[in-house]
C-alpha positions in Angstrom: 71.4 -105.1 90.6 71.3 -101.3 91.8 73.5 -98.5 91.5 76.1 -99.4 93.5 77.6 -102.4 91.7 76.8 -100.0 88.4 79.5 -98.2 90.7 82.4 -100.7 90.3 81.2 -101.6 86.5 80.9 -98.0 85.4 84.6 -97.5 86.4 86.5 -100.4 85.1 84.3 -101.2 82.4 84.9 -100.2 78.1 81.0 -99.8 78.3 78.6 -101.5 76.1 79.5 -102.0 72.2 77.7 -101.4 69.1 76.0 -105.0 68.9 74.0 -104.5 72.4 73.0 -101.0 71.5 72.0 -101.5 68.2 69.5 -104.3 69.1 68.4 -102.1 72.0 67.8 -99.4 69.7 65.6 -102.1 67.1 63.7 -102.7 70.3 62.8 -99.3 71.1 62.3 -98.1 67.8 59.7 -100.8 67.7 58.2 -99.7 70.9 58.1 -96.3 68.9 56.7 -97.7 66.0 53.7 -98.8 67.6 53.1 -95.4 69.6 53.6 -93.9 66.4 50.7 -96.0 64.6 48.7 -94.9 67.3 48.7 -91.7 67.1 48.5 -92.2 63.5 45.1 -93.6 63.7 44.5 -91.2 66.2 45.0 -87.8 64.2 44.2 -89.5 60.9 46.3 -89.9 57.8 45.6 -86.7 57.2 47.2 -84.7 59.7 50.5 -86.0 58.4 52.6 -83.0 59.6 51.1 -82.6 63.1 51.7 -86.6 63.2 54.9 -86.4 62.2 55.9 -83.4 64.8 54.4 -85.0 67.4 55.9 -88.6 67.2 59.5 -86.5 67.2 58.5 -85.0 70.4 57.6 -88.2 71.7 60.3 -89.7 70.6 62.7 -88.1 72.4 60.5 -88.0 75.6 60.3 -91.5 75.7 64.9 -91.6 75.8 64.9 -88.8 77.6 62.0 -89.4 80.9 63.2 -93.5 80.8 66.9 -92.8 81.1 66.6 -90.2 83.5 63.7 -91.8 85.6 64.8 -95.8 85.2 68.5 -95.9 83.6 67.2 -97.4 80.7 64.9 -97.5 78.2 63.2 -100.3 76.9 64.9 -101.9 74.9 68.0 -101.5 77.3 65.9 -102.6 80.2 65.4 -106.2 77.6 69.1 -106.7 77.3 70.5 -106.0 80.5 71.6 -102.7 79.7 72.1 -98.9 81.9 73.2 -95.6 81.1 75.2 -94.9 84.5 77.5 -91.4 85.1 81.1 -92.0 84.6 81.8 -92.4 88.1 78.9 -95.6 87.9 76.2 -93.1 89.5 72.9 -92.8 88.4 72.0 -89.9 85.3 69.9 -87.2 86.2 67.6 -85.2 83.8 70.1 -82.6 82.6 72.3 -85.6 81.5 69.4 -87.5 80.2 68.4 -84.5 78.1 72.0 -83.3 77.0 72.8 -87.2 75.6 69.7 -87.4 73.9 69.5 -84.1 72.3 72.8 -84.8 70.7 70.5 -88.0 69.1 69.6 -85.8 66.5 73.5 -85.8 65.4 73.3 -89.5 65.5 69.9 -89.8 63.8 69.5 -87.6 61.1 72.6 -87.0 59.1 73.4 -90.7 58.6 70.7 -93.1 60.4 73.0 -94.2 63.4 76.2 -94.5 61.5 77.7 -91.5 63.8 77.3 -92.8 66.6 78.3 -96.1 65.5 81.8 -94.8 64.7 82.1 -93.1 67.6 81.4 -96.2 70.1 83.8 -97.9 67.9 86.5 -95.4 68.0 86.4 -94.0 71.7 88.2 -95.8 74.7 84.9 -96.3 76.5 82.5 -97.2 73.7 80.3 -93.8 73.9 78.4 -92.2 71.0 78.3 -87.7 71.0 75.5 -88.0 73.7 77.4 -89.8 76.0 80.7 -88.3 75.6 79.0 -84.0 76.0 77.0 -85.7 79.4 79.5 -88.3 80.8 78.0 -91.2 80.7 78.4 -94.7 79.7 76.2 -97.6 78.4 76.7 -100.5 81.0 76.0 -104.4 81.2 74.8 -105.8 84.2 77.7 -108.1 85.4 
């Protein structure tokens, strides 16, 4: 599927909800979890601080290069899954980077439960990131 029937979906769909994302997110927070440990080993126990600082940095490279280079992260990528503009186009890096900064909103007050509400409670199922950039989560039809 490429861009062009994102086009259609992007347009008349709700966008993804909560279930498809949150096993999305379990995936790549695995994926992270294992570069994490790596560079755990790498730096040493030690270096806790410098490991810690680092894996955030990576962390939000790996959502913010994937989305803006493939559409999707990993764990997105495993379930079918696309970030897409509004208009069912693909992101670009300043969309990539504005939805994923706002991450931090979703991440560290409340581990996910603010952006849960708000895919529950918008029209189109998008969390902060989404609605600041304009994009949507989309499921290959």
């Amino acid at each position: 599927m490429d861009y062009q029937d994102y086009s259609q979906t992007a347009l008349e769909a709700k966008g993804t909800g909560v279930g498809r994302r949150f096993v999305a997110i379990l995936i790549d927070s695995i994926v992270f979890g294992i570069i994490y440990a790596i560079i755990n080993v790498l730096l040493g126990s030690k270096q806790l601080a410098l490991t810690g600082g680092i894996g955030g940095i990576i962390y939000f490279l790996y959502f913010i290069i994937l989305e803006a280079t493939t559409g999707a992260t990993l764990g997105k990528m495993a379930l079918g899954l696309r970030v897409v503009k509004l208009d069912g186009t693909p992101i670009r890096w300043p969309d990539s980077l504005i939805r994923n900064i706002l991450r931090i909103i979703d991440v560290l007050p409340t581990a996910y439960l603010v952006g849960a509400i708000l895919i529950w409670s918008t029209s189109r199922n998008q969390r902060l990131g989404d609605l600041a950039a304009r994009t949507l989560v989309v499921k290959k039809s």
